[in-house]
MARMI-47714 format. One record per atom (N, C-alpha, C, O, CB): atom name; x, y, z. Coordinates in nm, 2 decimals, decimal comma. Glycine has a CB too. Layout:
MARMI-47714
+------+--------+--------+--------+
| name |      X |      Y |      Z |
+------+--------+--------+--------+
|   CA |      X |      Y |      Z |
...
+------+--------+--------+--------+
end
This chain:
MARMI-47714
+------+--------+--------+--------+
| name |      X |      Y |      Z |
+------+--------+--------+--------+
|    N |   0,08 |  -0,12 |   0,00 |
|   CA |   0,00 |   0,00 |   0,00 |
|    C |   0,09 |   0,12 |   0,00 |
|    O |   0,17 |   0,14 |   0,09 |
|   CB |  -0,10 |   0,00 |   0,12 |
|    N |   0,08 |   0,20 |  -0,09 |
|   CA |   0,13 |   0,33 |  -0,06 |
|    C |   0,06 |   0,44 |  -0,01 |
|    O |  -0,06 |   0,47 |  -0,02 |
|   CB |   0,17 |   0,37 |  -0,15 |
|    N |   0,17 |   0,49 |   0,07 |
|   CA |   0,10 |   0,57 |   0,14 |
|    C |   0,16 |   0,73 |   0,11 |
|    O |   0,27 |   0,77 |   0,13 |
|   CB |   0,10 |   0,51 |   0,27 |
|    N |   0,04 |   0,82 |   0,07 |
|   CA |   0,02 |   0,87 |  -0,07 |
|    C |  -0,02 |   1,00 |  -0,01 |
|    O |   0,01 |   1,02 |   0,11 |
|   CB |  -0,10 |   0,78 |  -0,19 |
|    N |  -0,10 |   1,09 |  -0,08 |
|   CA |  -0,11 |   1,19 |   0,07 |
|    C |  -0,31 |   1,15 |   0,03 |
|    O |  -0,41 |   1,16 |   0,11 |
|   CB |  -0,04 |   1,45 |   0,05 |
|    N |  -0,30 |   1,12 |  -0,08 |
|   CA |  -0,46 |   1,08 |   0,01 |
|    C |  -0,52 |   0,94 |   0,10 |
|    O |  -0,63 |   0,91 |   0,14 |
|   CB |  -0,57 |   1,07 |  -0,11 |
|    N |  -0,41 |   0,88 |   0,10 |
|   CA |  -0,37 |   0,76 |   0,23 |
|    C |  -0,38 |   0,85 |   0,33 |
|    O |  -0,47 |   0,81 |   0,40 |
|   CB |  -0,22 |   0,68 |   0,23 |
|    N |  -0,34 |   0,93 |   0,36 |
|   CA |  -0,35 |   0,99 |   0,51 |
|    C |  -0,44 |   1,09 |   0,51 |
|    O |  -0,49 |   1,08 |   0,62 |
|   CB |  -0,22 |   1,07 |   0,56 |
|    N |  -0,51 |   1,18 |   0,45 |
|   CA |  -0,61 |   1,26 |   0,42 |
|    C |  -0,73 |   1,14 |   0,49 |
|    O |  -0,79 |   1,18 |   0,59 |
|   CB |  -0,62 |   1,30 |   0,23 |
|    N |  -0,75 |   1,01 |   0,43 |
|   CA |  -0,86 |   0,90 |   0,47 |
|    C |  -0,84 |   0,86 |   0,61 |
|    O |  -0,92 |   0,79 |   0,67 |
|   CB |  -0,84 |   0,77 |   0,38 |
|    N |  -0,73 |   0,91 |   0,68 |
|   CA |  -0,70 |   0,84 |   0,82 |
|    C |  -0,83 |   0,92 |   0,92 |
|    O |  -0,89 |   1,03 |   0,91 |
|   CB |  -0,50 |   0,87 |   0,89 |
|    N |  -0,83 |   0,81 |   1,02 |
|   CA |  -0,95 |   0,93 |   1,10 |
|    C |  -0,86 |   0,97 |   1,22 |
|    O |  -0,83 |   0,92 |   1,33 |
|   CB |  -1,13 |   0,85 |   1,18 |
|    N |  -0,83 |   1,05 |   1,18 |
|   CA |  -0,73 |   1,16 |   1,25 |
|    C |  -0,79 |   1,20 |   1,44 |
|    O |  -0,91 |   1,22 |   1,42 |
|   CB |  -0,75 |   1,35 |   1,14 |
|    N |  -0,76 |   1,21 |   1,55 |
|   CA |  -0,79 |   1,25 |   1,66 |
|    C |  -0,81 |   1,42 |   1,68 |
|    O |  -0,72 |   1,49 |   1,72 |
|   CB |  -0,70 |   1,19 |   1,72 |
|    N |  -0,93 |   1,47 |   1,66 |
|   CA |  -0,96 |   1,58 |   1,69 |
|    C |  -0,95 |   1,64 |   1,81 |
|    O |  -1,00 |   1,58 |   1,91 |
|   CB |  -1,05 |   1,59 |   1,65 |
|    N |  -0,90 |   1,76 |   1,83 |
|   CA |  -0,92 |   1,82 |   1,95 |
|    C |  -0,99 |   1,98 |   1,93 |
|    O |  -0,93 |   2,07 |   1,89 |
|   CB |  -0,78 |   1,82 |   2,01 |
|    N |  -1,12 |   1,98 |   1,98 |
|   CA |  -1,18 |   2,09 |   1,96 |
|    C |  -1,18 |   2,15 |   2,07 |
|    O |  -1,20 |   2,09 |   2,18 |
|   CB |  -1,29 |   2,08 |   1,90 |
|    N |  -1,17 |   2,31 |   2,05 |
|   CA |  -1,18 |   2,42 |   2,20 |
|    C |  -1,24 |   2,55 |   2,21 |
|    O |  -1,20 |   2,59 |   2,10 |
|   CB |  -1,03 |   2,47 |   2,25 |
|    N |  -1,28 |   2,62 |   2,24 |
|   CA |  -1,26 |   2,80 |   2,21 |
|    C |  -1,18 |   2,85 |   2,31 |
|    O |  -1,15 |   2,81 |   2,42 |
|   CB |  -1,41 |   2,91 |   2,23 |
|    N |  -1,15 |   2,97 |   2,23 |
|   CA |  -1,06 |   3,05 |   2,33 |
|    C |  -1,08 |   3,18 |   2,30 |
|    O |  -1,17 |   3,21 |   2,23 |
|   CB |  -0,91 |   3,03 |   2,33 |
|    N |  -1,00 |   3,28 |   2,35 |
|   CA |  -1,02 |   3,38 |   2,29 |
|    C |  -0,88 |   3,46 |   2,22 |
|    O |  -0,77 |   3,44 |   2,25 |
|   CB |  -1,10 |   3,46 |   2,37 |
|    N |  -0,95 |   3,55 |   2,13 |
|   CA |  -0,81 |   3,63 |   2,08 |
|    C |  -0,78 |   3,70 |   2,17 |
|    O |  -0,83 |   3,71 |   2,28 |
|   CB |  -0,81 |   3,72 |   1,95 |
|    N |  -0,68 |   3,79 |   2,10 |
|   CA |  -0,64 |   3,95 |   2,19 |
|    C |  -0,66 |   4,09 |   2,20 |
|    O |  -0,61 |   4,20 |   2,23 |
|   CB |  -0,55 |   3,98 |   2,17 |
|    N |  -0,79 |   4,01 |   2,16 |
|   CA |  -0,90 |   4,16 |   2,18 |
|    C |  -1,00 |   4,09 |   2,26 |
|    O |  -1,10 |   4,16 |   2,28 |
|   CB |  -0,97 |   4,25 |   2,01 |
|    N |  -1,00 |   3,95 |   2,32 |
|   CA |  -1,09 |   3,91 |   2,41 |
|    C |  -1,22 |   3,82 |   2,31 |
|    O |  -1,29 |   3,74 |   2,36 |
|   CB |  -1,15 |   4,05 |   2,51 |
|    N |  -1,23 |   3,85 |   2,17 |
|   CA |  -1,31 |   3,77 |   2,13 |
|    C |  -1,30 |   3,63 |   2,13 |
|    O |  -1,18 |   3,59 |   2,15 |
|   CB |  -1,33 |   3,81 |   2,04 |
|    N |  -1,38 |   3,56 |   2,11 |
|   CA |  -1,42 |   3,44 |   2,10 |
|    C |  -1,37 |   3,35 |   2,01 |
|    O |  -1,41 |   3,40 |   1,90 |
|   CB |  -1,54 |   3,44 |   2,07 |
|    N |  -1,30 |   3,27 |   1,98 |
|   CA |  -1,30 |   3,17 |   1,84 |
|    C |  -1,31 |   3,04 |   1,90 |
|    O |  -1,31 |   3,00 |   2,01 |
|   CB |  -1,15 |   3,18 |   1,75 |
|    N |  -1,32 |   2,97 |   1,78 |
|   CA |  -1,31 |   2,81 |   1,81 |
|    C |  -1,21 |   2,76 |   1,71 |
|    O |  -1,19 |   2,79 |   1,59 |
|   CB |  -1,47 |   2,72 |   1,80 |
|    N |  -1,13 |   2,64 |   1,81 |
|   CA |  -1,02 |   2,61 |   1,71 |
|    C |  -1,01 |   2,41 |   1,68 |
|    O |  -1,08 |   2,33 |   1,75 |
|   CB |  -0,85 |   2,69 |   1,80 |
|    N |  -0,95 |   2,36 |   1,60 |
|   CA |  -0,95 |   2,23 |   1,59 |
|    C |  -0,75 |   2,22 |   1,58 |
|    O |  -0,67 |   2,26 |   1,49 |
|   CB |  -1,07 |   2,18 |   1,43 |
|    N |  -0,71 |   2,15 |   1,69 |
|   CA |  -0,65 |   2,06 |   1,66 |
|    C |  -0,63 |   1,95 |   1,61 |
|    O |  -0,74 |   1,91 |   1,56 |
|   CB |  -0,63 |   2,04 |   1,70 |
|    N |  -0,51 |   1,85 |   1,58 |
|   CA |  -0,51 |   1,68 |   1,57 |
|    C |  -0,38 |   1,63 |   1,65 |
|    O |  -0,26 |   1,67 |   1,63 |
|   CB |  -0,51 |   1,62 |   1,40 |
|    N |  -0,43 |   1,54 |   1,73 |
|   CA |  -0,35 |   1,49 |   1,85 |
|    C |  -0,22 |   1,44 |   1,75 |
|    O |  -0,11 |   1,48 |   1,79 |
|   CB |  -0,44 |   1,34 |   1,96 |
|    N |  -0,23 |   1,38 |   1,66 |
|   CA |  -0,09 |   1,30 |   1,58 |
|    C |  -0,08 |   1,42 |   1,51 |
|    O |  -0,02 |   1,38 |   1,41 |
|   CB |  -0,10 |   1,14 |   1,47 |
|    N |  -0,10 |   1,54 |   1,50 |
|   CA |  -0,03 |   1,63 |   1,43 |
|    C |   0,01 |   1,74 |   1,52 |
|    O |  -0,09 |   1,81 |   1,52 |
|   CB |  -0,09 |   1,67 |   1,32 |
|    N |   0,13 |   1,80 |   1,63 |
|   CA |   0,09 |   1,88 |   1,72 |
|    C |   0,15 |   2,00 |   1,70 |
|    O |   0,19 |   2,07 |   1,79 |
|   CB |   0,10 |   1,83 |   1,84 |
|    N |   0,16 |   2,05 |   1,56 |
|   CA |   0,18 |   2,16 |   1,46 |
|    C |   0,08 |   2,17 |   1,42 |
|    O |   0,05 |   2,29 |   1,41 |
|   CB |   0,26 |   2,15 |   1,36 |
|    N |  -0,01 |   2,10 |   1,38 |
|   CA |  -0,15 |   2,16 |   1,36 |
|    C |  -0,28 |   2,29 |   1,40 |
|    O |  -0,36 |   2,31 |   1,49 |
|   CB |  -0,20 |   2,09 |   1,39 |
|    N |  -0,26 |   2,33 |   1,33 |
|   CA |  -0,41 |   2,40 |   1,41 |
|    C |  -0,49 |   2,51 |   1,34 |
|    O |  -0,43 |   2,61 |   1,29 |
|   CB |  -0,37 |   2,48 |   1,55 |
|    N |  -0,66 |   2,48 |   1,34 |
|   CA |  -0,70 |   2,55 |   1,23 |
|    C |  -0,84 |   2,68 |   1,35 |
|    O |  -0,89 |   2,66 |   1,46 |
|   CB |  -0,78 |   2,40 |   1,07 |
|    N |  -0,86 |   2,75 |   1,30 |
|   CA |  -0,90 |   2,83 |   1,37 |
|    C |  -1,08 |   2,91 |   1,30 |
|    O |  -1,12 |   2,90 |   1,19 |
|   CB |  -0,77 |   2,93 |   1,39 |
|    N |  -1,15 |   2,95 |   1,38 |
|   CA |  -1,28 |   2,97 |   1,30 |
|    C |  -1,38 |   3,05 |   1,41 |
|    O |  -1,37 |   3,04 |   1,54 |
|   CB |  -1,35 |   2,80 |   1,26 |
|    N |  -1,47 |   3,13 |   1,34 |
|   CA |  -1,52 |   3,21 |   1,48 |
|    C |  -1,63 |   3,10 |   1,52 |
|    O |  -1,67 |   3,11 |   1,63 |
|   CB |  -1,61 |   3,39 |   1,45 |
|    N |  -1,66 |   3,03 |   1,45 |
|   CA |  -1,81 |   2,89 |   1,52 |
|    C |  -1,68 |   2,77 |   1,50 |
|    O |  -1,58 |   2,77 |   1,42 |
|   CB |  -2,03 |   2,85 |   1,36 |
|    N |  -1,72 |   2,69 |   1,58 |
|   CA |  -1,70 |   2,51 |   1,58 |
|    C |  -1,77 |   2,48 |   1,46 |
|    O |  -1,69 |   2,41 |   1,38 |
|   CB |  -1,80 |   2,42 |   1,73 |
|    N |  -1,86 |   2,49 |   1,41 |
|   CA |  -1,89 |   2,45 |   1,28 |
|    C |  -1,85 |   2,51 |   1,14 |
|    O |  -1,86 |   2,44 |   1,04 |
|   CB |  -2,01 |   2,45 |   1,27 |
|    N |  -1,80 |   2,63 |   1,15 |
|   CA |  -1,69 |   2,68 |   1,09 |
|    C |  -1,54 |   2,58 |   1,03 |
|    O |  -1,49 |   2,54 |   0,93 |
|   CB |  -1,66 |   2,78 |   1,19 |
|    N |  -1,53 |   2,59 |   1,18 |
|   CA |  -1,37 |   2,47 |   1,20 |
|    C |  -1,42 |   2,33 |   1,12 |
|    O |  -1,38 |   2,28 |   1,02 |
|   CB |  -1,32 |   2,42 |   1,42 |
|    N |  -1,48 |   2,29 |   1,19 |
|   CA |  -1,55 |   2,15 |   1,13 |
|    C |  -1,53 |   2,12 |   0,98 |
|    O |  -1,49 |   2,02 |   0,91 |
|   CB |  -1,72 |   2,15 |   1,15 |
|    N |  -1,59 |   2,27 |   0,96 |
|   CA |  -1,63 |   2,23 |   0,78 |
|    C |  -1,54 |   2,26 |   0,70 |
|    O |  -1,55 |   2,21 |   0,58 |
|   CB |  -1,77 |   2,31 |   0,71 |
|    N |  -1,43 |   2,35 |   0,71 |
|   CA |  -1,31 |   2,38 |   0,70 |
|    C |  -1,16 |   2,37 |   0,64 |
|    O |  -1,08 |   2,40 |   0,54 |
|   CB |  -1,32 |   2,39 |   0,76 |
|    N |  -1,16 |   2,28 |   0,83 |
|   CA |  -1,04 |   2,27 |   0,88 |
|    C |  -0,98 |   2,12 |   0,74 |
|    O |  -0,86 |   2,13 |   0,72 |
|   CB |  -1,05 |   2,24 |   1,08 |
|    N |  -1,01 |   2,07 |   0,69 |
|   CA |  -0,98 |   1,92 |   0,63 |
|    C |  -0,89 |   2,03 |   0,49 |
|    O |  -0,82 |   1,97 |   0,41 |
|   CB |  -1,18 |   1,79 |   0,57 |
|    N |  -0,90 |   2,17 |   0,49 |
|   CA |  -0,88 |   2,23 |   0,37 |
|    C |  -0,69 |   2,28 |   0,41 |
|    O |  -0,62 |   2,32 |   0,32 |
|   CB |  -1,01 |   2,37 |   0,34 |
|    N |  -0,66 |   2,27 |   0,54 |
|   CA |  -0,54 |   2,31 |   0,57 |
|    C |  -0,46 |   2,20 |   0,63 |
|    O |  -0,34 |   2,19 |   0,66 |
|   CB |  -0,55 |   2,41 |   0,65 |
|    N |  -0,59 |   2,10 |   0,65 |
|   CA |  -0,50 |   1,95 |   0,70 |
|    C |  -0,40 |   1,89 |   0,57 |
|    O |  -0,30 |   1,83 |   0,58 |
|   CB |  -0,63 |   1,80 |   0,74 |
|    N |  -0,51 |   1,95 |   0,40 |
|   CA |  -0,42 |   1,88 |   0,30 |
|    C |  -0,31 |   1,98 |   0,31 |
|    O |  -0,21 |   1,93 |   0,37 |
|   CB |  -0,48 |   1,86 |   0,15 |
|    N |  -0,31 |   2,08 |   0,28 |
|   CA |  -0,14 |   2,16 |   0,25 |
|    C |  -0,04 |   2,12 |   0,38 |
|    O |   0,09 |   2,13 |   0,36 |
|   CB |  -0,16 |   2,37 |   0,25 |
|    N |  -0,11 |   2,05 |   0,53 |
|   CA |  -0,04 |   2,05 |   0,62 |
|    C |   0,06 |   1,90 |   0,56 |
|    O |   0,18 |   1,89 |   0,54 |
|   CB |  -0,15 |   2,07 |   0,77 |
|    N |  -0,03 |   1,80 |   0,55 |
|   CA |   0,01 |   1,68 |   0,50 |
|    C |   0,06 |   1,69 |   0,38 |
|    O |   0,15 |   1,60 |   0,38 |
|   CB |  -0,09 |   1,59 |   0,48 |
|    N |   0,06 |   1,76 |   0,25 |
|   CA |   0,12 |   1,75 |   0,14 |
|    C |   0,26 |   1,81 |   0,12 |
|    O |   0,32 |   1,78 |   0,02 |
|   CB |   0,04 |   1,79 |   0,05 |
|    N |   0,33 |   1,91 |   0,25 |
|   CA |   0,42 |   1,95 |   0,32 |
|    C |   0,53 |   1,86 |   0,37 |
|    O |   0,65 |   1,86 |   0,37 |
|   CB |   0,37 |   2,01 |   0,39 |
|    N |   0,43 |   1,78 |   0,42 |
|   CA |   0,47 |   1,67 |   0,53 |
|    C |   0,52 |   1,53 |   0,42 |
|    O |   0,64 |   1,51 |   0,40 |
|   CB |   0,30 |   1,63 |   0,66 |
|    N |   0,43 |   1,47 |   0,36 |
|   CA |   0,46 |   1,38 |   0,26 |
|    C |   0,56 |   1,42 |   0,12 |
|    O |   0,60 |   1,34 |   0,04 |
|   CB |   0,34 |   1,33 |   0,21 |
|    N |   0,60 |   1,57 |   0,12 |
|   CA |   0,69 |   1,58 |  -0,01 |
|    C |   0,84 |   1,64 |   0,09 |
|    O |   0,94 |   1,69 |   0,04 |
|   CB |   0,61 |   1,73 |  -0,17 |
|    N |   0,82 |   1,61 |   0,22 |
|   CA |   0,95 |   1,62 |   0,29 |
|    C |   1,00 |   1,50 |   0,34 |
|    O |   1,11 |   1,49 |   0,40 |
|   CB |   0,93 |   1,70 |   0,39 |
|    N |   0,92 |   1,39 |   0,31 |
|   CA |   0,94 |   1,28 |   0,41 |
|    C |   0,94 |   1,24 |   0,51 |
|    O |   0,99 |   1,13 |   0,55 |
|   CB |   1,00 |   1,24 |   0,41 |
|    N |   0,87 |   1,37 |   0,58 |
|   CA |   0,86 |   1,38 |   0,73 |
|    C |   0,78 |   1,21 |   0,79 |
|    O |   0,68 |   1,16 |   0,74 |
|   CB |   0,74 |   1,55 |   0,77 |
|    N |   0,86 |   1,18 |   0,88 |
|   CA |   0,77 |   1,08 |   0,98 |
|    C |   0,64 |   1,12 |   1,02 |
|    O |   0,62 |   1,20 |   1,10 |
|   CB |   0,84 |   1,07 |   1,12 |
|    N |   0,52 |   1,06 |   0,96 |
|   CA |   0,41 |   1,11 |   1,02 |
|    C |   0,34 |   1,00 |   1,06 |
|    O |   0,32 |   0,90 |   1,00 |
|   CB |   0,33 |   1,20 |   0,93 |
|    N |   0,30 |   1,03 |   1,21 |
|   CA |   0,22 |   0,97 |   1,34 |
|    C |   0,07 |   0,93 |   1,25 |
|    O |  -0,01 |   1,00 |   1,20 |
|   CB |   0,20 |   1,10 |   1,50 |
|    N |   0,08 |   0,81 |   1,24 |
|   CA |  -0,12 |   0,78 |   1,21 |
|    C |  -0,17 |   0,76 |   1,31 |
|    O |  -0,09 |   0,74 |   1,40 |
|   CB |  -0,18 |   0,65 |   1,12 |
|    N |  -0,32 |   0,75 |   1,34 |
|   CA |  -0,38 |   0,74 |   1,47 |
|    C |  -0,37 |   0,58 |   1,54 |
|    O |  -0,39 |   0,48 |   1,47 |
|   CB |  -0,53 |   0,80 |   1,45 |
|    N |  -0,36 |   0,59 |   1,62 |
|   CA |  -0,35 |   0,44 |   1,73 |
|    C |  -0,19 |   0,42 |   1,69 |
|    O |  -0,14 |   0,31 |   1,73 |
|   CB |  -0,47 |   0,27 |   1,67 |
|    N |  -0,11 |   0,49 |   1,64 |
|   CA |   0,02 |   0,47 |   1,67 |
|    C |   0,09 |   0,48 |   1,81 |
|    O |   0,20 |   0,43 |   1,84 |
|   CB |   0,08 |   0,53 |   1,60 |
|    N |   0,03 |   0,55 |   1,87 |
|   CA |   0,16 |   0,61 |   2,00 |
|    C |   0,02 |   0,61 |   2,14 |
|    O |  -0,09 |   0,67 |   2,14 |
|   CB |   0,27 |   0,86 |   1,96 |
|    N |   0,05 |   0,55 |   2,19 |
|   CA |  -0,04 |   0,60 |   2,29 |
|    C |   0,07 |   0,68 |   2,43 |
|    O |   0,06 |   0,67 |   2,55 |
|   CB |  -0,15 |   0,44 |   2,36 |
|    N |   0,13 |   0,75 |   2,37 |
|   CA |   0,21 |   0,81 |   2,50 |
|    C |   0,17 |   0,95 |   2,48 |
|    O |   0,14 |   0,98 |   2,36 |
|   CB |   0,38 |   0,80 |   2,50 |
|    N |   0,17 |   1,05 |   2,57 |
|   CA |   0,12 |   1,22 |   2,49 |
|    C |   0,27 |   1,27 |   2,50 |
|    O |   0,36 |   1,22 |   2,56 |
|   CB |  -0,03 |   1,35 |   2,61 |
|    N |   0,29 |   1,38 |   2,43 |
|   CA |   0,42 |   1,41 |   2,39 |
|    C |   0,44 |   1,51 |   2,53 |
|    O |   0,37 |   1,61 |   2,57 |
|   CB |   0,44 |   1,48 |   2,21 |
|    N |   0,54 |   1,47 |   2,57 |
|   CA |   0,64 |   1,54 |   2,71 |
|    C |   0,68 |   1,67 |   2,68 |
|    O |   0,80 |   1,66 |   2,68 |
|   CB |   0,78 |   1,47 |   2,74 |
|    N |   0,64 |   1,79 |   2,67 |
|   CA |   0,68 |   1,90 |   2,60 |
|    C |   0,80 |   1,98 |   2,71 |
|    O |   0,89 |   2,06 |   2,67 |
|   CB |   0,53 |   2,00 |   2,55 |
|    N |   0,78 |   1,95 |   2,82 |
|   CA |   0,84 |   2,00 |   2,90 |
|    C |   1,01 |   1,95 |   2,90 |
|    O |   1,10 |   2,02 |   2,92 |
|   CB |   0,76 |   1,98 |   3,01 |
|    N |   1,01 |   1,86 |   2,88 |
|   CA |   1,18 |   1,80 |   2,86 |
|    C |   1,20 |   1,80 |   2,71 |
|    O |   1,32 |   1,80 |   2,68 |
|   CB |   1,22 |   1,62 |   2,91 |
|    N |   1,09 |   1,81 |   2,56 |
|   CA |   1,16 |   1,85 |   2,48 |
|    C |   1,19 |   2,01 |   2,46 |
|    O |   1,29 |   2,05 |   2,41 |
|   CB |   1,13 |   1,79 |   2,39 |
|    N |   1,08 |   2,12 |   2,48 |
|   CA |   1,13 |   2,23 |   2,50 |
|    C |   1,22 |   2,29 |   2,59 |
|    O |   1,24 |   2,24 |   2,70 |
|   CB |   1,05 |   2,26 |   2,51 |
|    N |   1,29 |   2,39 |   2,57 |
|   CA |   1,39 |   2,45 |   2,68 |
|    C |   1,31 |   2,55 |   2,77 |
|    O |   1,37 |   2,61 |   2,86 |
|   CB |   1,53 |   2,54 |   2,60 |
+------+--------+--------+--------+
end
């Protein structure tokens, strides 16, 4: 099987949805993905993000697959990434 960038586009990816706010205090809502933790797409509604976000996951992945980057598929790692000992 190759794995192609619409091989990973099909993966069901681990979402992480939130709101927060900007720096003027407004509102947004944003979508992560747990195996991607460079990711992140942003939207003033959750259904915004939802309907969206799959449009920056491809340029995120087609980046990723014409670099040869190692990319995490889902149910690969069940450890969460330790940011504190890899950041300084």
């Amino acid at each position: 099987m190759t794995k192609d960038l619409e091989y990973y586009l099909n993966l069901n990816w681990t979402l992480i949805e939130g709101e927060d706010l900007d720096f003027d205090g407004n509102p947004y809502n944003y979508i992560e993905i747990k195996e991607i933790p460079s990711f992140a797409f942003c939207a003033k509604t959750i259904e915004q993000a939802r309907a969206n976000y799959k449009t920056q996951l491809r340029l995120t992945l087609m980046l990723m697959v014409e670099g040869n980057d190692d990319i995490e598929e889902p149910g690969e790692s069940g450890e969460d990434i330790d940011w504190e000992s890899i950041c300084p």
